[in-house]
N, C-alpha and C positions, 0 to 999 in steps of 0.2 A: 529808882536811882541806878546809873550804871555805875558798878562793882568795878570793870577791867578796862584799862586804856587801851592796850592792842587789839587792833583789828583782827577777830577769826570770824570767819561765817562759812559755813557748809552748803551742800547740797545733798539730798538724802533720799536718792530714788528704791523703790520697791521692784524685787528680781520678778514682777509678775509678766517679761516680755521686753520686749526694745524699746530703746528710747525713740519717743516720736518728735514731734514739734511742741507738743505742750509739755512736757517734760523738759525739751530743750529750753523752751521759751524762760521756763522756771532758773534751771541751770544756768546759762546764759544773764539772765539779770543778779543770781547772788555771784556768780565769777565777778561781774563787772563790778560789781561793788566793794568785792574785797580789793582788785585790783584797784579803785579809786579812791581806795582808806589806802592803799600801798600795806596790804593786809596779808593773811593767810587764809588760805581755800580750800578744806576739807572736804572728801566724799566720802560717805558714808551709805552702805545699804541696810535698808531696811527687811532682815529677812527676816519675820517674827510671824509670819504666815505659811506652813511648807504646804499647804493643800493647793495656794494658790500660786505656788513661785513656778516657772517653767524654768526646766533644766539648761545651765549654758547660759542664762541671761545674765548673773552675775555680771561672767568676761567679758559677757557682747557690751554691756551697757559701759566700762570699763573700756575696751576699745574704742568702742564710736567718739567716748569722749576724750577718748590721746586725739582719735585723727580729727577733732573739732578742735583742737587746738586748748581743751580744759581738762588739763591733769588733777589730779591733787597733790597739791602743797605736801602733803605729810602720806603715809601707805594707808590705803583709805581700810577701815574698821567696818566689820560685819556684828549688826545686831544679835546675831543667832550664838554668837560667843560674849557675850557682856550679862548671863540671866544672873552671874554673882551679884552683880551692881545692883540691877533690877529688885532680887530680892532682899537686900541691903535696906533699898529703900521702900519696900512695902513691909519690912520688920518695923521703918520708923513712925512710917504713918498709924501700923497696926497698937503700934505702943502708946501714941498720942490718943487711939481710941477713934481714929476715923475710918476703920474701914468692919466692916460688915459680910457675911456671906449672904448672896442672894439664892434662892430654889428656883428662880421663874426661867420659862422658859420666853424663847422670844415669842412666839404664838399667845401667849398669858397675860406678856406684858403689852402687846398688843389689842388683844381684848381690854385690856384694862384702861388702856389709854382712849380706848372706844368706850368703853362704859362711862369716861369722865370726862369725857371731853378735851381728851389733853390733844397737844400737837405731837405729829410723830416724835421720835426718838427723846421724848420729854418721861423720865423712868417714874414711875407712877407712885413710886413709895414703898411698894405692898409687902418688901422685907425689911425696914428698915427697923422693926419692932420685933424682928427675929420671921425664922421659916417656919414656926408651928409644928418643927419638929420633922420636916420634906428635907431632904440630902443637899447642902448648898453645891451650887452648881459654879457659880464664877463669884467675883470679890468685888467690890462697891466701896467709895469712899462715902463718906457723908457731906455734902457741900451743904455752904452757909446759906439762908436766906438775904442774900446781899450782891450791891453790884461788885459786879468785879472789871477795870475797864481798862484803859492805855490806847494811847495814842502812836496809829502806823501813821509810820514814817509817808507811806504813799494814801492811803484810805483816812487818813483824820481820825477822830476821835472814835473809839468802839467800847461799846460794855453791854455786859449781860448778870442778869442776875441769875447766875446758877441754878438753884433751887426752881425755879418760874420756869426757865429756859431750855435746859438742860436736866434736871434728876441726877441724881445719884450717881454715879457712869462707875464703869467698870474699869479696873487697873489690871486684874485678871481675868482670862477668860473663864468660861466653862469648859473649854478645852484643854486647860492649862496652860495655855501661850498666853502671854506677858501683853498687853493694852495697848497700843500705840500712845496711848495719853504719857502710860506712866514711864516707856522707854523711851520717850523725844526731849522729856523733861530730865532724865536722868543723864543721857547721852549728851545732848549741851550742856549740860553743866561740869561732865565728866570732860568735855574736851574744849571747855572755858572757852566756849561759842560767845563771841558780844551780841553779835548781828546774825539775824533770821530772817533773809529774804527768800518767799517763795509764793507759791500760786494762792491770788484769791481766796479761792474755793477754802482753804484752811482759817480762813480769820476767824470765822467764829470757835474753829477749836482752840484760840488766845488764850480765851479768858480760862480757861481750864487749867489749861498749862502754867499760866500764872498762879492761880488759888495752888495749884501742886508744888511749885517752886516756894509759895509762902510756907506753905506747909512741910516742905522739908528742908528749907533755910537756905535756898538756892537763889543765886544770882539771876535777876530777870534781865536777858537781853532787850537789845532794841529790835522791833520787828517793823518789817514793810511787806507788804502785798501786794503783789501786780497780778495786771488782767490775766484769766487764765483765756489757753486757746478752745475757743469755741467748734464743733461739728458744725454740718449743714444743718442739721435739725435744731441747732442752738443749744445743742448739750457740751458740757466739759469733753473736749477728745483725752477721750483712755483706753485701753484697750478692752473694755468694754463696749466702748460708742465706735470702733470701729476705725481706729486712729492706728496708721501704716507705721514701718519703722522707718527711723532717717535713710536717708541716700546718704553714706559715709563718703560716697563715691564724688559726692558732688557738696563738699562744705560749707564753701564760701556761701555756696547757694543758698541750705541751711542754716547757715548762720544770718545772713540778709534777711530771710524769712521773721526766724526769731527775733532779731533785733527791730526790724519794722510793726512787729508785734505791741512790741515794747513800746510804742509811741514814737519812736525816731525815723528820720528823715535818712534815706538810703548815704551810704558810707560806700566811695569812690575807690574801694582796694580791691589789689589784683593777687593778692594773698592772704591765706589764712590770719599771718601772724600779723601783717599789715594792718589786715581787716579788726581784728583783735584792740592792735595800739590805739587806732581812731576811735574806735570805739569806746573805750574805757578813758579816752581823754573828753570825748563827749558826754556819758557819763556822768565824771567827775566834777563835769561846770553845772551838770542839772543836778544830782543829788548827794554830792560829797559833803555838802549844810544842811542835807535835810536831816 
């Protein structure tokens, strides 16, 4: 059930380098939707990782997106200052008696999901009965054996059943940095997000985020997912797979890009803002009902 009538939806890149086109591609579709509820547009980053963040990406990612024409609505919020929150809500869950410390190592649980035949990133169990006394390493909730599912706005009907699918997952690390599960759940709801449009590749992390938001009495927005951008090899571009940063130099250009991504029919502007208006009234006739 949605909880809030005003439109807020985010954008929530990670300072791991520049935005590319898939990044954009992401960006680009939740602007346009806030703009088509006639909404608010929050950016926020994600820096809950410092091994992997490169210095100076913050700003960069933060500029490209003024000279692409998507500011944020409000002064956008960094992850790396909000661990009050964070630990607020792993005090709640810990008192509900869902979460656990785990000893394994990733090599462990690896082996173990080889000895059982599990699918990767499927967490094997092997501390849920306690560590036998071995140092816990990071923190584990306990999910139910049940589905958990909802319906995107663009992808149709999804569910998993937790327990089968996923295992146990981690809220904190072994390193002590904070989960991306348990900070995307706290931080929408901290900044009364309705709507969650971003790349594909995250749907299956939903059903998590829901079971967390049931579990800590948090409002479930409404989520969509579009195509993410593909490499030549057919991988997600990230800067992993070897995905360039935008041409800020050449916008519109970028922005035509991203938005043809997106399933639409090239848009006739000779300026950014132009390009912008067309856009988000185009938009609006395909997904402002959905």
């Amino acid at each position: 059930m949605r909880q809030m009538a005003v439109y807020r939806g985010r954008f929530a890149p990670s300072p791991t380098g520049a935005l590319h086109a898939g990044s954009l591609a992401a960006a680009l579709a939740s602007w346009l939707d806030a703009r088509a509820h006639d909404g608010t547009w929050l950016v926020r980053i994600e820096d809950l990782d410092p091994p992997r963040e490169v210095a100076g990406a913050t700003r960069q990612i933060l500029d490209a997106l003024a000279a692409l024409g998507l500011s944020s609505d409000e002064p956008p919020v960094l992850q790396s200052e909000r661990g009050d929150l964070y630990q607020r809500a792993l005090e709640q869950l810990q008192a509900a008696g869902l979460v656990y410390g785990c000893a394994c190592s990733r090599a462990e649980v690896a082996a173990a999901q080889q000895a059982l035949g599990l699918p990767p990133h499927v967490y094997p169990g092997t501390c849920r009965g306690g560590t036998g006394g071995r140092p816990v390493r990071a923190l584990r909730v306990r999910v139910p054996d049940e589905l958990v599912g909802f319906d995107d706005r663009a992808c149709g009907s999804f569910a998993q059943n937790l327990a089968r699918e996923v295992g146990d997952f981690v809220v904190r690390r072994a390193d002590g940095l904070w989960a991306y599960q348990l900070a995307v759940v706290v931080d929408d709801a901290e900044q009364r997000i309705t709507d969650v449009v971003r790349g594909a590749d995250l749907l299956d992390n939903t059903p998590r985020q829901i079971w967390l938001q049931r579990a800590l009495g948090l409002p479930t927005p409404r989520y969509m997912h579009v195509p993410v951008v593909l490499s030549e090899k057919g991988e997600k571009l990230s800067k992993q797979t070897g995905a360039v940063a935008l041409d800020t130099r050449r916008p519109l250009a970028e922005l035509r890009r991203a938005w043809q991504h997106l399933g639409f029919d090239a848009v006739g502007a000779d300026s950014v803002d132009a390009f912008l208006r067309q856009a988000a009234a185009l938009w609006r006739r395909r997904w402002a009902s959905a």
